[in-house]
N, C-alpha and C positions, 0 to 999 in steps of 0.2 A: 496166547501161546499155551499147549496142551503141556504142563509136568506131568512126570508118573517119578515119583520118586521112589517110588516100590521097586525098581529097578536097581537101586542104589544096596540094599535088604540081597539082593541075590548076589552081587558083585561084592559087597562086601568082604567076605575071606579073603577074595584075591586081590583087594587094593589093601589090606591088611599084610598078606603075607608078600605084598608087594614092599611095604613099610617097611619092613624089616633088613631087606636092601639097601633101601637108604641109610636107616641106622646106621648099619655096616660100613657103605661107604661116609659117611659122614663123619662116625666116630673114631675110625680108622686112620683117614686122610689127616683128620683134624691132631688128635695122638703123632703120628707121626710129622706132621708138621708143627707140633708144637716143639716137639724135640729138634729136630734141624733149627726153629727159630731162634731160640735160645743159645746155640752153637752159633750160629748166625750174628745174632745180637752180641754174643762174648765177642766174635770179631771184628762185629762193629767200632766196638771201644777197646779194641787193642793197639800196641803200642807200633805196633809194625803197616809200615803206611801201605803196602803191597798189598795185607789181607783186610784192611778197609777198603780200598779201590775196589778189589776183588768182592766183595761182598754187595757195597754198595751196588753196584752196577749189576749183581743176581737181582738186589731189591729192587732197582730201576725197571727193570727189562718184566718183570714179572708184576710188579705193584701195576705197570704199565701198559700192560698188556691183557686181553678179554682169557678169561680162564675158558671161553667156548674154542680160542684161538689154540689153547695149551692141548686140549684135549684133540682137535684135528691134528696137530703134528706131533703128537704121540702117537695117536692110533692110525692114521692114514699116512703119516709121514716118514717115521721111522723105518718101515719097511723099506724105504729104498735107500736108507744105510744099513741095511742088515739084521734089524732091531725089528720082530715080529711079538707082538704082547695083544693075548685076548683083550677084550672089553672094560673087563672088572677092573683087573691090573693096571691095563691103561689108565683108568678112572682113576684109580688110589694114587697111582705117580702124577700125574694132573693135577690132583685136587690139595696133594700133598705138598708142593713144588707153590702152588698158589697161596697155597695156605702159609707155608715158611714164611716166603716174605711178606707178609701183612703181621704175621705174629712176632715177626724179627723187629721189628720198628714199635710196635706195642710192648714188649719186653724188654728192649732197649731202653725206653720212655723208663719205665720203673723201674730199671734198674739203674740209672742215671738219678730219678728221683730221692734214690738213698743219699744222705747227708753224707762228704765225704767222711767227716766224721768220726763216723760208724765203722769204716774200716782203718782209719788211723787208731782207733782206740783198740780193735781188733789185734791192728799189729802191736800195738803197744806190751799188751797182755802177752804174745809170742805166739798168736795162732797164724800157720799157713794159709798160701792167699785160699787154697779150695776149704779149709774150715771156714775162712772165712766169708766165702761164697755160699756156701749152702748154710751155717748158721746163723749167719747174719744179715747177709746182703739180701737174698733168695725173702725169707719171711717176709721181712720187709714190701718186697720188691712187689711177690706176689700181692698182699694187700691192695697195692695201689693200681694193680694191672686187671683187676678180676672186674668192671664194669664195662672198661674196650674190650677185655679178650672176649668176656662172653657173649658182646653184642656183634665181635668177627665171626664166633662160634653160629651164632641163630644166622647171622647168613650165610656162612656157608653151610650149614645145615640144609638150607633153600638153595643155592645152586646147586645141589646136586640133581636138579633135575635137569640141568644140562648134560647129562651124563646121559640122558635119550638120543641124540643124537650121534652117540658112535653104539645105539646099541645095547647099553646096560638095560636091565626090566626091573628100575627100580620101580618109583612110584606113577611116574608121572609118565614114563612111556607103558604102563599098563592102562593106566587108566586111558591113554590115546588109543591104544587098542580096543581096549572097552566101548569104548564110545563109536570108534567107527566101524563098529559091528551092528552095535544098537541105537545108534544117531540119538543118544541121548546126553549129547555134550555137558548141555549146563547141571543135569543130575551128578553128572560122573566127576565131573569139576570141583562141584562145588564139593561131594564126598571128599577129592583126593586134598583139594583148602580146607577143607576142616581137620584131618589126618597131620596136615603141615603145621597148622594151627595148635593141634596137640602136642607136635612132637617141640616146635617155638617155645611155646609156654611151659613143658617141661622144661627147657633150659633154663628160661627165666626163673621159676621157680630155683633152681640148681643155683644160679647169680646170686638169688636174695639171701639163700642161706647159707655161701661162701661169705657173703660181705659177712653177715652175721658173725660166722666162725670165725672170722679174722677181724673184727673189729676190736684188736685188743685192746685202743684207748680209750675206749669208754665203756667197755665192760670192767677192764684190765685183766690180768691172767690168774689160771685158778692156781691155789697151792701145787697141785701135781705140777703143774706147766712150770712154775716159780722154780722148782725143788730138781724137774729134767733140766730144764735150762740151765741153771745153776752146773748141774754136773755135765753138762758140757761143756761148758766154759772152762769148766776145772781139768777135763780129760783134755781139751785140747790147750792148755799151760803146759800141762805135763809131756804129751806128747813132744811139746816144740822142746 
């Protein structure tokens, strides 16, 4: 079989500045479905059985279903309830909707994982349940979530090249273009995997040094951290 990989040297910008689409929709979808999941996951463990049903059954229907599926009855389907959305958009509500429920059940996990505890001592002291969400539970919570999230993260990082198929020109339907110009498949391929490959391994990289950052019990916390902490705890006494 003849390579010319010199071909890959010419294409280059455009499967780069193709890359950057992806980013986009990746870090986008990803961002905003982290925020729904966590909404999500607060309703998972709420006390009211109607917005568990209700939730679980988003997280079913979607944990359950091909995110190729989500993206067809966004973009080809909606229109005939009235609901017309470019490409991009389409994508970001797809990937975003997908993404919830996977990070609702991963966030849920950690934040279940906190000791009850933690928040009995909480109230004890007189902080409200949302101080006590975001200064106590939340830390925690994150800690223990940051090896599934970020390994949700690297794949859906990688499906977004399913996002060729209604159309988006991120990575991977460039580089389909690419190739069926130049019938240089396996050049253009293996450039657009090594591109994935970089962008993977940045994340990875991103994992190692969150665990890091938050591995308070065996570094423990620095003075500063000791000394903020501290005066939170004190502002949220006072407050209550």
């Amino acid at each position: 079989m003849d390579l010319d990989f010199s071909v890959v040297g010419t294409y280059l910008p455009v499967l780069l500045e193709a890359s950057l689409l992806t980013i986009a929709l990746a870090v986008v979808s990803q961002a905003i479905g982290t925020s729904l999941g966590l909404l999500l996951a607060l309703g998972r463990l709420s006390k009211l059985g109607w917005l568990r049903s209700a939730v679980w059954t988003y997280v079913w229907i979607f944990r359950g279903t091909p995110v190729l599926l989500h993206l067809f009855f966004i973009y080809y389907a909606a229109p005939a309830f009235g609901l017309t959305l470019e490409a991009f958009p389409a994508a970001i509500i797809a990937f975003s909707a997908s993404s919830a429920a996977y990070n609702c059940e991963i966030l849920r996990a950690g934040l279940q994982a906190v000791h009850p505890g933690q928040r009995e001592a909480a109230q004890a002291v007189g902080m409200r349940s949302g101080s006590t969400l975001r200064r106590i539970v939340l830390p925690q919570a994150i800690r223990i979530v940051i090896p599934p999230y970020m390994s949700n993260f690297i794949t859906h990082t990688k499906n977004t090249s399913l996002a060729s198929v209604i159309t988006v020109q991120e990575l991977m339907l460039t580089a389909q273009m690419i190739y069926s110009s130049t019938y240089r498949a396996i050049e253009i391929l293996t450039a657009a995997g090594a591109i994935y490959l970089v962008l993977t391994s940045a994340l990875t990289g991103l994992q190692l040094f969150l665990e890091r950052r938050f591995a308070v019990e065996r570094r423990g916390l620095s003075p500063s951290k000791r000394r903020r902490l501290l005066m939170d705890h004190v502002g949220a006494a006072r407050e209550a």
